[in-house]
Chimera marker file (.cmm) of the C-alpha trace (Angstrom):
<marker_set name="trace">
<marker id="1" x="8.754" y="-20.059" z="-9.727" r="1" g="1" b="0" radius="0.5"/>
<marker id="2" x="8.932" y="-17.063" z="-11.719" r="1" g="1" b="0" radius="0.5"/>
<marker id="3" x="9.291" y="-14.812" z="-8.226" r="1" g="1" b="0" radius="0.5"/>
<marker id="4" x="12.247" y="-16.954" z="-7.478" r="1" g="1" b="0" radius="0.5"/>
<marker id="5" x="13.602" y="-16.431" z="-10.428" r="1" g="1" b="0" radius="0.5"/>
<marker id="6" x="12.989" y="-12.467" z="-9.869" r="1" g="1" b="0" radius="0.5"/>
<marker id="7" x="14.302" y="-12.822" z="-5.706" r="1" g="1" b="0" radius="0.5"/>
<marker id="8" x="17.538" y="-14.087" z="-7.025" r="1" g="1" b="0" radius="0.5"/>
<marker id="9" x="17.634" y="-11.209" z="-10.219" r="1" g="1" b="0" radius="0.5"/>
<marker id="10" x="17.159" y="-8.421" z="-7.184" r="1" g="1" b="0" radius="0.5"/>
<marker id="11" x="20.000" y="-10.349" z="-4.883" r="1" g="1" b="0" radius="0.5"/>
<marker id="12" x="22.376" y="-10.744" z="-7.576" r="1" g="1" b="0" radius="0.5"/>
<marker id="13" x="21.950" y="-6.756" z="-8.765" r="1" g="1" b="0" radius="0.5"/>
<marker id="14" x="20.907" y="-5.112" z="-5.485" r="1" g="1" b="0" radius="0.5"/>
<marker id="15" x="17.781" y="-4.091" z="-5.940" r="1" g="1" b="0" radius="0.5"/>
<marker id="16" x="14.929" y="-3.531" z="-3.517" r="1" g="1" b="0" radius="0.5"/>
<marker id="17" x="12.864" y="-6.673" z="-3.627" r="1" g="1" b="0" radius="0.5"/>
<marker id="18" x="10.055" y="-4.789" z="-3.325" r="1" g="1" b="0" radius="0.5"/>
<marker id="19" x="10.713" y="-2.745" z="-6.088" r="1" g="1" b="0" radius="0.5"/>
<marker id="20" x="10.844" y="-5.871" z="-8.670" r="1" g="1" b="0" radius="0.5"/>
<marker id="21" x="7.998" y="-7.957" z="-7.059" r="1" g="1" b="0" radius="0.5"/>
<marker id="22" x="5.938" y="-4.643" z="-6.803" r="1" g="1" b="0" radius="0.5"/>
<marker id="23" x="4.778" y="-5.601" z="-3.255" r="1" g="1" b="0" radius="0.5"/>
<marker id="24" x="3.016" y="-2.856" z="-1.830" r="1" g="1" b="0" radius="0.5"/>
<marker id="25" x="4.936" y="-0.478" z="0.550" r="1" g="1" b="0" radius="0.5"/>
<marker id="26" x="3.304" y="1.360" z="3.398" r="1" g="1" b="0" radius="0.5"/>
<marker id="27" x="4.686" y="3.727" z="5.689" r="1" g="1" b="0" radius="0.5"/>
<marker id="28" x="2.892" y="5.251" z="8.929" r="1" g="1" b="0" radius="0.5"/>
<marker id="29" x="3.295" y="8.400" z="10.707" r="1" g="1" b="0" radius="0.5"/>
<marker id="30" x="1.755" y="7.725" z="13.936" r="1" g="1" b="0" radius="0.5"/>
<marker id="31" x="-2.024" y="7.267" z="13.819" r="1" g="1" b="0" radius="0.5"/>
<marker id="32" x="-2.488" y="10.933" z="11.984" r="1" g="1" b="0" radius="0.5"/>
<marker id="33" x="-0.863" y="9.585" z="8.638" r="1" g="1" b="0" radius="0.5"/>
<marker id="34" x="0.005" y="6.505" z="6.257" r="1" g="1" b="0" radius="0.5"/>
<marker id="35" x="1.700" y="6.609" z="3.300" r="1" g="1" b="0" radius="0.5"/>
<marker id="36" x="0.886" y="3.911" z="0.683" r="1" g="1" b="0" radius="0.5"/>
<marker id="37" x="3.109" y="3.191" z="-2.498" r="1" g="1" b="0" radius="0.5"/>
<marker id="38" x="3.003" y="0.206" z="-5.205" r="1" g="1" b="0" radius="0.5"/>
<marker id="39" x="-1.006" y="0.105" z="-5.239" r="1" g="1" b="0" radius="0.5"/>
<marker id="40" x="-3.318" y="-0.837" z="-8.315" r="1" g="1" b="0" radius="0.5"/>
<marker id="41" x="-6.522" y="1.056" z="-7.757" r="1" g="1" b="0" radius="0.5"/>
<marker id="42" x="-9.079" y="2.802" z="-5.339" r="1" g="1" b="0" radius="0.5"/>
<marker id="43" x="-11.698" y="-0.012" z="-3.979" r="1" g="1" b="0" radius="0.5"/>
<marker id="44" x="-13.613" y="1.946" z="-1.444" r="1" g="1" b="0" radius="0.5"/>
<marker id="45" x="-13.161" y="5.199" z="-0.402" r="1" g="1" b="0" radius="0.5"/>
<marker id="46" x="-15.020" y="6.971" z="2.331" r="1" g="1" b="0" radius="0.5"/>
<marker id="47" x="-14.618" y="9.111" z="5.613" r="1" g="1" b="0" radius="0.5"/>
<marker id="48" x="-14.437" y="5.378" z="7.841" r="1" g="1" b="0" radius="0.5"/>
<marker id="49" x="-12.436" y="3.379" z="4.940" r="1" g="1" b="0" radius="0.5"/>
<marker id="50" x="-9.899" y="2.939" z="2.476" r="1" g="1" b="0" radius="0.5"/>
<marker id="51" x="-9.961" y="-0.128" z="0.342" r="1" g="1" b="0" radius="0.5"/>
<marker id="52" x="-7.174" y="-0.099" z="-2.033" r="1" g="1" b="0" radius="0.5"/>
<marker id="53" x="-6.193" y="-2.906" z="-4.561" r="1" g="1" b="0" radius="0.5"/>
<marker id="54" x="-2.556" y="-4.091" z="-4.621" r="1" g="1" b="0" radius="0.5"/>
<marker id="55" x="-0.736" y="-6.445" z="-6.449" r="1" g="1" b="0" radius="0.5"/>
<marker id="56" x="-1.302" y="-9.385" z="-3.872" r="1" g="1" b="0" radius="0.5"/>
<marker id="57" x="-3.883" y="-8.374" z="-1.967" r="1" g="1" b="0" radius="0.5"/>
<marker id="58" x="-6.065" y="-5.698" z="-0.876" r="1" g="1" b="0" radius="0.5"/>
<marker id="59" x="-5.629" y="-3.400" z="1.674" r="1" g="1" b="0" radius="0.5"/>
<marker id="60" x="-7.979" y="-2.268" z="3.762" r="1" g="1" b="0" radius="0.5"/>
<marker id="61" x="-7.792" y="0.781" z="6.098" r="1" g="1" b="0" radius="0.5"/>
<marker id="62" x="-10.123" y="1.913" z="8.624" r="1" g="1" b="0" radius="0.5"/>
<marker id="63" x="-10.571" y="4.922" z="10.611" r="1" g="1" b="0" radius="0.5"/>
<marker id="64" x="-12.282" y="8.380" z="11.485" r="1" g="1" b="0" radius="0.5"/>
<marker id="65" x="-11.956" y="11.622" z="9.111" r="1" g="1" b="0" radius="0.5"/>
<marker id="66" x="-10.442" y="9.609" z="6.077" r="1" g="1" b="0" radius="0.5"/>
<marker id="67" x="-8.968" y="12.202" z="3.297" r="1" g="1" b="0" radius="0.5"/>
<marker id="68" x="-6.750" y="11.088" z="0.729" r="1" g="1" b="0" radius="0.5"/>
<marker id="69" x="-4.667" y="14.007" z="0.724" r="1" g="1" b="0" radius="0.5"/>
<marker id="70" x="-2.975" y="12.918" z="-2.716" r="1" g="1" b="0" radius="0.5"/>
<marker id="71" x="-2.622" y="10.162" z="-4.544" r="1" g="1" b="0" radius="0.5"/>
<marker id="72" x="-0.881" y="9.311" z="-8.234" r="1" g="1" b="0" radius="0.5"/>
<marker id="73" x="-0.450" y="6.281" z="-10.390" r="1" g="1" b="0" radius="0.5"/>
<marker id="74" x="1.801" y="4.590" z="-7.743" r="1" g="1" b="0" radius="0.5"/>
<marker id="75" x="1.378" y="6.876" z="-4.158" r="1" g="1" b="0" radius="0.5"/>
<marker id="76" x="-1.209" y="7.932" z="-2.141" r="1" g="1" b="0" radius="0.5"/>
<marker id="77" x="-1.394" y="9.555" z="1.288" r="1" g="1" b="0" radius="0.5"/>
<marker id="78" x="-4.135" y="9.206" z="3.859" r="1" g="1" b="0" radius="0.5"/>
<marker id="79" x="-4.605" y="10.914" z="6.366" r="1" g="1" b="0" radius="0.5"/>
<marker id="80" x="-7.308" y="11.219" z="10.128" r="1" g="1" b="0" radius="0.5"/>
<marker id="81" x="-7.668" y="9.054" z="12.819" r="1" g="1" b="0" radius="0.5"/>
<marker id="82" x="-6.294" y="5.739" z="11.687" r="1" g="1" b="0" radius="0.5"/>
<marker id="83" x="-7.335" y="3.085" z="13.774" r="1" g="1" b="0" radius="0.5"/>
<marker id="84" x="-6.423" y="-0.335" z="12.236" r="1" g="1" b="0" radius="0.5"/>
<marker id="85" x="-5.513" y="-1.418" z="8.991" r="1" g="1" b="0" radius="0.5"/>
<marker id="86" x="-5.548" y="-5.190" z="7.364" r="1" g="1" b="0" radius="0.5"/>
<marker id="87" x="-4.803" y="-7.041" z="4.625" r="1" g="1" b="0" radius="0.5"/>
<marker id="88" x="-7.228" y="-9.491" z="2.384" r="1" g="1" b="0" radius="0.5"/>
<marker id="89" x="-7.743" y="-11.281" z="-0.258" r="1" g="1" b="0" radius="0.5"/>
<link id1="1" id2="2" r="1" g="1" b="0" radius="0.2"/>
<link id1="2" id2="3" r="1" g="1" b="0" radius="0.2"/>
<link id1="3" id2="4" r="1" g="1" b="0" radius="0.2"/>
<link id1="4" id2="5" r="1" g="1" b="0" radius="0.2"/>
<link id1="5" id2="6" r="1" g="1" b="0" radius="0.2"/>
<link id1="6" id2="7" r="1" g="1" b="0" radius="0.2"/>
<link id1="7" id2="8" r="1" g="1" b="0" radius="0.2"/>
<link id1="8" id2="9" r="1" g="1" b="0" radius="0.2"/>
<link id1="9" id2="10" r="1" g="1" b="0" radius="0.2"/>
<link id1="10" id2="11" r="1" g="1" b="0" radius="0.2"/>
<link id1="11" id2="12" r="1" g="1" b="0" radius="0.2"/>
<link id1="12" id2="13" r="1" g="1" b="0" radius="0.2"/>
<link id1="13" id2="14" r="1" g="1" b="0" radius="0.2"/>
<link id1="14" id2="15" r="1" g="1" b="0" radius="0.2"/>
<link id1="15" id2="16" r="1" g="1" b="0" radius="0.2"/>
<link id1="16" id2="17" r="1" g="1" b="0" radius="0.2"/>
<link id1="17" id2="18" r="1" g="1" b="0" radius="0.2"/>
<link id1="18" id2="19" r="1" g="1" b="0" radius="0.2"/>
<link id1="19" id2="20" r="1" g="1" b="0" radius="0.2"/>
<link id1="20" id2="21" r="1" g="1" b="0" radius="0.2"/>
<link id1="21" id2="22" r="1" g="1" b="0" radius="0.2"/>
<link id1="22" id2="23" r="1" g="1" b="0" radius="0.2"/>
<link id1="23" id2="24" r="1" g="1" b="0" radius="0.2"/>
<link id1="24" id2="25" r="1" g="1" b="0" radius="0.2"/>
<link id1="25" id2="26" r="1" g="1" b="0" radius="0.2"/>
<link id1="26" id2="27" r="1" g="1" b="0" radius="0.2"/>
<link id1="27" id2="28" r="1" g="1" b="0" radius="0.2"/>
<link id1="28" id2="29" r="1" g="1" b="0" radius="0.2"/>
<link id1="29" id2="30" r="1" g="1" b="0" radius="0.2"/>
<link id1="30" id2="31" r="1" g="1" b="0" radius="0.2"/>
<link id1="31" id2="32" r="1" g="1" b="0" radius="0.2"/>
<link id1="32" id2="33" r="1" g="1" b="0" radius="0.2"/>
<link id1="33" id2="34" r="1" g="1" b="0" radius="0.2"/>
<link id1="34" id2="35" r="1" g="1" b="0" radius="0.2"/>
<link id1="35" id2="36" r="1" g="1" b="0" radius="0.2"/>
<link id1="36" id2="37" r="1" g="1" b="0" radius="0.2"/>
<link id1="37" id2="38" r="1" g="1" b="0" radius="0.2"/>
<link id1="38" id2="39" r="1" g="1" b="0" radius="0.2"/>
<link id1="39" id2="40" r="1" g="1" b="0" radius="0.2"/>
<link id1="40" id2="41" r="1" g="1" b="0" radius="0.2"/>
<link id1="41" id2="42" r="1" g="1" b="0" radius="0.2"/>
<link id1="42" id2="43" r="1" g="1" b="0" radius="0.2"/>
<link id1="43" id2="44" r="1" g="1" b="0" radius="0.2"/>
<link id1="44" id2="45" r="1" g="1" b="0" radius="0.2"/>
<link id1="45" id2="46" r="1" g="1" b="0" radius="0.2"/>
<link id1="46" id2="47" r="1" g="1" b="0" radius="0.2"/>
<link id1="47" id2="48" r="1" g="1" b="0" radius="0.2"/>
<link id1="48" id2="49" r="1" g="1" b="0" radius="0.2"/>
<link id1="49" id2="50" r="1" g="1" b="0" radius="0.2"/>
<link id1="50" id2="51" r="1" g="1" b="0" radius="0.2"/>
<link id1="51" id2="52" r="1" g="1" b="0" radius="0.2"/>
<link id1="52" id2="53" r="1" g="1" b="0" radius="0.2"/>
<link id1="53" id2="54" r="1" g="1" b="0" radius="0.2"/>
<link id1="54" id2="55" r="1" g="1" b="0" radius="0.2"/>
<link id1="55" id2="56" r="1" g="1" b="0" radius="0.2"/>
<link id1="56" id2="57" r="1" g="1" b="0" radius="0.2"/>
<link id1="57" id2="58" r="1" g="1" b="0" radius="0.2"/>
<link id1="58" id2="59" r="1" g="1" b="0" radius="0.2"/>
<link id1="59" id2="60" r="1" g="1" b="0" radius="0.2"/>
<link id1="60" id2="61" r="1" g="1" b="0" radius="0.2"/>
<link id1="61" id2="62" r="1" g="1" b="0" radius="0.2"/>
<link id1="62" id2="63" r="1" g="1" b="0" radius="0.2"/>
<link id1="63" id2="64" r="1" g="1" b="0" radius="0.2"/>
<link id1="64" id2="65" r="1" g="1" b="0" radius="0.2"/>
<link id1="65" id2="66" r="1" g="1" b="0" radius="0.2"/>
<link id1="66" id2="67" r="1" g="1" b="0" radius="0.2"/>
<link id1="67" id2="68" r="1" g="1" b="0" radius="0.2"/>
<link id1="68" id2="69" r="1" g="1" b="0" radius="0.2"/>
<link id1="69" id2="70" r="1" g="1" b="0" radius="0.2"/>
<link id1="70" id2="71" r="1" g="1" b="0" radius="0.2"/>
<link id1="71" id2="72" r="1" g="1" b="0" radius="0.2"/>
<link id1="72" id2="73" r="1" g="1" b="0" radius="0.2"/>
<link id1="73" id2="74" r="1" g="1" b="0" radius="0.2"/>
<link id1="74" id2="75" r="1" g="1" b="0" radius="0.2"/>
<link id1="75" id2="76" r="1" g="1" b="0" radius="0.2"/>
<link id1="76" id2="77" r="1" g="1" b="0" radius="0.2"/>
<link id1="77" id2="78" r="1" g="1" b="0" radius="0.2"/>
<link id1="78" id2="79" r="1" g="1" b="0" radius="0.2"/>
<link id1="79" id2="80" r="1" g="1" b="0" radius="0.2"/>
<link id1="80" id2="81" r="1" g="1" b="0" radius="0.2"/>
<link id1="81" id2="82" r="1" g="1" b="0" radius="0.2"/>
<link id1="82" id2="83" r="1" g="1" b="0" radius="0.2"/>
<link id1="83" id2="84" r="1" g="1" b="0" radius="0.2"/>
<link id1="84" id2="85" r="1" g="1" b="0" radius="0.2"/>
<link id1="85" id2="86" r="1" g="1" b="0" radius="0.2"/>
<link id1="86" id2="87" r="1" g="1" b="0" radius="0.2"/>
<link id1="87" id2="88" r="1" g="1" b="0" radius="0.2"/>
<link id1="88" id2="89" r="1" g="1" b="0" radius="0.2"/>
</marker_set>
């Protein structure tokens, strides 16, 4: 209810959606790079995977020669061989 209530807030003023329901955002540049923003915390981190707590879920990345090459309160970027990347609960 109170998401609807925030979906109609972000229609009426134009803003991102994903801004006001703080859904994660993640952005890839090929399989070298991904760009995460919007997550809570650092679950899991080692050179095969990321596991990364978001608002709704978690996110979990997996790969070859992980590095997060930054990261702040809301941003991170990871990069190496990404080779799939899911979503759980």
């Amino acid at each position: 209810m109170f998401d609807q209530i925030r979906i109609a807030a972000a229609d009426g003023l134009k803003l991102p959606k994903d801004v006001v329901l703080g859904e994660v955002l993640i952005s890839f540049v090929g399989r070298c790079s991904v760009t995460i923003e919007n997550y809570r915390g650092i679950l899991i981190y080692d050179d095969s995977t990321v596991k990364l707590q978001a608002k709704h879920c978690k996110l979990i990345i997996h790969g070859k020669r992980l590095h997060i090459e930054y990261y702040n309160h809301d941003e991170m970027k990871i990069t190496g061989l990404i080779q799939s990347m899911e979503f759980g609960d």
